[in-house]
C-alpha positions in Angstrom: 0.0 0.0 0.0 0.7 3.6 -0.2 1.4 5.6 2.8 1.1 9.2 2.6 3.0 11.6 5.3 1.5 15.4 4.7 4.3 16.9 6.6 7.2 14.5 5.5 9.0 12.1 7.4 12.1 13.9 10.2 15.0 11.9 10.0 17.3 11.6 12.9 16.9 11.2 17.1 16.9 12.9 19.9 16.6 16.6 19.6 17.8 16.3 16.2 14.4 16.7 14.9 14.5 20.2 13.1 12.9 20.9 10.1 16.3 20.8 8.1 16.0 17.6 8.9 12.7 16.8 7.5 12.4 15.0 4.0 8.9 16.4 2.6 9.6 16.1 -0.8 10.6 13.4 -3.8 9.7 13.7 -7.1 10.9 12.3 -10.4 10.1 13.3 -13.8 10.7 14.3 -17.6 12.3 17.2 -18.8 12.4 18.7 -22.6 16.5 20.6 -22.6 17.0 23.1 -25.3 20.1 24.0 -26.8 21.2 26.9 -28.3 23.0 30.8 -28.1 23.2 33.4 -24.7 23.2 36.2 -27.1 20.5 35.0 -29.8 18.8 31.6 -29.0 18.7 31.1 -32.8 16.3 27.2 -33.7 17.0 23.8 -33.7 15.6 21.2 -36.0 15.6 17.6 -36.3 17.1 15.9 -33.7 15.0 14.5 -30.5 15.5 16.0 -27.0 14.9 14.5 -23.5 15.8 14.6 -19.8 15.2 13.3 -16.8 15.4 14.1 -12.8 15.5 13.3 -9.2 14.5 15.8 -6.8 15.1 14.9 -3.4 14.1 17.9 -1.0 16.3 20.4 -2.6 19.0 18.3 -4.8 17.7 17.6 -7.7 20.0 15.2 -10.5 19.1 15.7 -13.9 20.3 14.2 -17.2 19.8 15.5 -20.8 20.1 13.6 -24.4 20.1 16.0 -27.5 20.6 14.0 -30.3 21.7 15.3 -33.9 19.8 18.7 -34.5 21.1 21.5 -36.7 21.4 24.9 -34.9 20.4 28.0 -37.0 20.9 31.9 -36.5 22.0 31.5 -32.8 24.9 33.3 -31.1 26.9 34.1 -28.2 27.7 31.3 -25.6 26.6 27.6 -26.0 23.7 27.0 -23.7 21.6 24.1 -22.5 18.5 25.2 -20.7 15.3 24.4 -19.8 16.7 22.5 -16.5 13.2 21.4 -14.4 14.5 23.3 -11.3 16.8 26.9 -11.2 19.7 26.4 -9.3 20.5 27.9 -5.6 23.9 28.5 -6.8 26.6 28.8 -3.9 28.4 31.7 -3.1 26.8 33.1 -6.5 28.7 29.8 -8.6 27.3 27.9 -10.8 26.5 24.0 -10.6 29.2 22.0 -12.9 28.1 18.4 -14.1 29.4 16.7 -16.9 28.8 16.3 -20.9 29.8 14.6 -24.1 29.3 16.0 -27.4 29.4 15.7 -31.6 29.9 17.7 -34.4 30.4 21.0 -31.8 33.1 23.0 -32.5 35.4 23.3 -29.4 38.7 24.5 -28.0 41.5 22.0 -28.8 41.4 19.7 -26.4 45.0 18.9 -25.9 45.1 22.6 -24.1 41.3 22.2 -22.8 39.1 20.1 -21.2 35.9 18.7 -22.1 32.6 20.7 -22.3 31.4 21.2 -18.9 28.0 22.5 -18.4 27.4 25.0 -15.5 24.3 25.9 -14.3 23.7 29.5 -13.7 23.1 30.8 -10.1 18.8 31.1 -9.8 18.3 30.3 -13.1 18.0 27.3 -15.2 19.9 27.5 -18.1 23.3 26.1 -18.2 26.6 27.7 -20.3 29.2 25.1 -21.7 32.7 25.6 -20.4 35.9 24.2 -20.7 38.7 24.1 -18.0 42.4 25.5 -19.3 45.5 24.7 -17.2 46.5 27.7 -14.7 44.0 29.8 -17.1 40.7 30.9 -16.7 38.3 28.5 -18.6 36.7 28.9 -22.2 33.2 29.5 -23.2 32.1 27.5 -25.8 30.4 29.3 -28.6 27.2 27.8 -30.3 28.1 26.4 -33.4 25.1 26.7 -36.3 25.8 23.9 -37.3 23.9 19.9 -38.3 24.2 16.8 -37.0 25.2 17.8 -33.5 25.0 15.9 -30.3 24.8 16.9 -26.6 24.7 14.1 -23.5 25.3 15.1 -20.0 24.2 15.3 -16.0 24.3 17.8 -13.1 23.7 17.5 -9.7 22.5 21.1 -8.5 20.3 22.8 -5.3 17.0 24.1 -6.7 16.1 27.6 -5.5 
């Protein structure tokens, strides 16, 4: 059977019972992630888009497949959005997860890391970065481009 708890269950003993300490909320779900430019969103075609999450109180894990679309008329940073929660941030920094792609154009990599997506702070769009050594990292720029590909996860705080 199914047991519901309107005020969640408090986890801990004692005295610990606080309401930090009180899970009152799990949800899982499907998301629909966009891709495209911070300066001009530009369109997409073709291609099929999904996501998934986890929320569990306030961390929510979420996943995203973009699977060959062309990207037209956008510009500005690379961006992944439409994340099912905005992010808390912490200390005003952005969430960093992890991401594969295809057919994007991208700082060498021999200099450069992979594309890592971050999460901007209260918001849920995410800008694709890449790590330098003893440098400060590289935004990737949206490429209008066919046939590209974009697979990642984060782990975040939801507002």
């Amino acid at each position: 059977g199914v047991m519901a708890v309107p005020n969640g269950i408090e986890l801990g003993s004692g005295t610990d019972f606080t309401s930090a300490n009180t899970l009152n909320d799990y949800e899982e779900g499907d998301w629909t992630p966009t891709v495209g430019g911070a300066s001009g969103a530009g369109s997409t075609s073709g291609g099929a888009f999904y996501g998934k999450y986890i929320k569990i109180g306030k961390l929510v894990f979420a996943s995203f497949s973009i699977a060959n679309t062309t990207i037209s008329s956008a510009s500005g940073h690379l961006t992944i959005g439409g994340f099912p929660f905005n992010n808390s941030g912490t200390g005003d920094r952005e969430a960093n997860g992890c991401m594969r792609v295809y057919g994007v154009n991208l700082e060498a990599l021999g200099s450069n890391t992979s594309p890592i997506p971050a999460v901007n702070n209260n918001t849920n769009t995410a800008y694709v970065l890449q790590s330098k050594d003893d440098a400060a990292w590289s935004v990737v720029q949206v490429s209008n481009d066919s046939g590209q590909y974009f697979e990642g996860s984060i782990t975040y705080i939801a507002t």
